[in-house]
C-alpha positions in Angstrom: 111.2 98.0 77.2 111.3 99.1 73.7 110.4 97.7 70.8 111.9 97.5 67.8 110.3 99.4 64.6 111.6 97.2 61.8 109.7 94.4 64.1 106.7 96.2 64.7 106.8 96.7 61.1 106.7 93.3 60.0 104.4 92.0 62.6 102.2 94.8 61.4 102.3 94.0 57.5 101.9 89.8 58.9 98.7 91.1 60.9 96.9 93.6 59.0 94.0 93.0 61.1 96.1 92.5 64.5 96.8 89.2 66.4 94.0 88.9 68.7 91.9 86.7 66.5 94.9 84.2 65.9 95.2 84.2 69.6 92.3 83.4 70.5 91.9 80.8 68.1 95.3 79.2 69.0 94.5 79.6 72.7 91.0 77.6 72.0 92.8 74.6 69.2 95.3 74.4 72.2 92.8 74.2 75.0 91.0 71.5 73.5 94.3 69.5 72.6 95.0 69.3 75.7 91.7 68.2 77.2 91.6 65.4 74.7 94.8 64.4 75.5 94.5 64.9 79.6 90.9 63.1 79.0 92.3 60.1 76.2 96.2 59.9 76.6 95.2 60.3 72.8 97.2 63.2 71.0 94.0 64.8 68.7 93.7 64.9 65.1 91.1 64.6 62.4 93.0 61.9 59.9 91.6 58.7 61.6 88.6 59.6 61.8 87.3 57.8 58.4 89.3 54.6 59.8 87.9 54.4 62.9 84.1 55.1 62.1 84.9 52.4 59.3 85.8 49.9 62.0 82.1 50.2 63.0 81.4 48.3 59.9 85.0 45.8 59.4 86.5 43.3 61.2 89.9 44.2 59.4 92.8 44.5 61.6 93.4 48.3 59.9 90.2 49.8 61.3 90.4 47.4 64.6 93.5 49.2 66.2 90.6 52.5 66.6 88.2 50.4 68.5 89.4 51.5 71.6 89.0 55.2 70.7 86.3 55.5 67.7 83.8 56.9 70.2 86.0 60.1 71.1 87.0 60.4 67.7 83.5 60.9 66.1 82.4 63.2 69.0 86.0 65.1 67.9 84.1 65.6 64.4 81.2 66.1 65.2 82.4 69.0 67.2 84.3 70.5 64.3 81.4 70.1 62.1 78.8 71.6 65.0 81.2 74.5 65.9 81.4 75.6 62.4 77.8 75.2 61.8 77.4 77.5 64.8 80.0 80.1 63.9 78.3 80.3 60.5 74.8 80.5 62.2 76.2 83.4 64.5 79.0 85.3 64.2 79.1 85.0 60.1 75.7 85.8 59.8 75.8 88.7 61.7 73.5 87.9 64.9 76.9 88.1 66.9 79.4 90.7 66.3 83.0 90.9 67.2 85.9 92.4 66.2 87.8 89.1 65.7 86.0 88.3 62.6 85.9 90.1 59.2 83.7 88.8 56.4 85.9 87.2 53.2 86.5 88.4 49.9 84.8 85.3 48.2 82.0 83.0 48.2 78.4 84.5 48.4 75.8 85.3 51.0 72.6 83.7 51.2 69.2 83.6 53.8 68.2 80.5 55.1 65.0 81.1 57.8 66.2 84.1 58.8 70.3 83.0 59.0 72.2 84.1 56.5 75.2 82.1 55.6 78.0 81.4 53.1 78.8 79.5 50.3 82.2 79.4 48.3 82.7 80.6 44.9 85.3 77.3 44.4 84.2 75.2 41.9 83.0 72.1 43.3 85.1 69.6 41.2 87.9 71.7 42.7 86.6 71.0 46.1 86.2 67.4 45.9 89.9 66.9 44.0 91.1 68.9 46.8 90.1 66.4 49.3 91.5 63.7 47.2 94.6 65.2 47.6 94.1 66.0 51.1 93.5 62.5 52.1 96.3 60.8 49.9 98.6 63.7 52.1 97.6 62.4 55.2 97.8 58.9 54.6 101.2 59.1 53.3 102.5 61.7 56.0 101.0 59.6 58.6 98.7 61.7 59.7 97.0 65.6 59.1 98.1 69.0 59.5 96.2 69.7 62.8 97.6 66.8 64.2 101.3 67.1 63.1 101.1 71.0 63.5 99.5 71.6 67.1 100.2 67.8 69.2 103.2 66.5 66.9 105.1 70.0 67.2 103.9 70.4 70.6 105.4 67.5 71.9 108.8 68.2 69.8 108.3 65.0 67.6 111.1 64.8 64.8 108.6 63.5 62.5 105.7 66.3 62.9 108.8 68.9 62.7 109.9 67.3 59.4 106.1 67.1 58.3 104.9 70.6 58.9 108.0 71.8 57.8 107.0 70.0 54.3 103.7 71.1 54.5 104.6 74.7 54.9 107.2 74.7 52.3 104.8 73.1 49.6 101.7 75.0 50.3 103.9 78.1 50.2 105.1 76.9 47.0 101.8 76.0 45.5 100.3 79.2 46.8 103.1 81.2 44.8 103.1 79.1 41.6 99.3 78.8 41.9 98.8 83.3 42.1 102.0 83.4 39.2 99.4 81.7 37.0 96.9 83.8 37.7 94.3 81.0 38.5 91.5 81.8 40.6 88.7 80.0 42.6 
């Protein structure tokens, strides 16, 4: 077989640091979508999460509807939240090496008993408005990126097509205007 060089090309100036980390991270988001779905019947996503710990704490119809499936849902987060705790306390801090993961270009470095971990350089007000936005996103596109993007798409719904089409096309956008105006974190 042989391959073409303009392709190659672009794949290479896409990948900079190769494909195998992206893999293996899509292999693993697609794994566990499919265990929560074989396990639930329940396509994954983080979005109603808030809702359905909320329905903990109100009767409202709103939260009620999670009832059924608040429990897998706050194991779901915690998961997120423990994996990325013990990426940080691993791999980031440098106890565990691999080739799949190369330190960014900001936030800062810092030693905590003998783990050293990150912090970002974004301004916190930044942060917080950022999930403001985040949030009004999700509840008006019915739902978040990670579910639109990996169980909508997967399952070929119009709606997550339409959605992560959007969301590509305006974080694209934002990202361009955004690096025009020369702001940074």
């Amino acid at each position: 077989m042989v391959a073409d060089p303009v392709l190659l090309q672009a794949v290479a100036e896409l990948f900079p640091n190769g494909i195998s980390r992206y893999a293996v991270g899509g292999l693993l988001v697609g794994l566990g979508t499919v265990v929560i779905y074989v396990g639930t019947g329940i396509p994954a996503g983080a979005s109603t999460f808030l809702e359905s710990t909320l329905s903990y704490v109100s009767d409202q119809s709103r939260f009620q509807q999670y009832v059924g499936s608040r429990d897998w849902r706050l194991v779901f987060t915690a998961g997120i939240i423990l994996g990325a705790l013990a990426f940080a306390a691993t791999v980031q801090s440098g106890v565990v090496t691999t080739s799949l993961y190369e330190p960014g270009t900001t936030g800062q470095l810092y030693e905590v008993a003998g783990v050293t971990l990150w912090t970002t350089d974004i301004q916190p007000w930044r942060l917080f408005l950022g999930g403001i936005l985040v949030g009004i996103g999700t509840r008006v596109g019915k739902g978040c990126t990670s579910g639109h993007g990996v169980c909508g798409v997967g399952s070929a719904s119009k709606t997550s097509l339409v959605g992560v089409a959007t969301f590509l096309t305006v974080a694209i956008g934002t990202a361009q205007v955004v690096a025009a105006l020369g702001v940074s974190p």
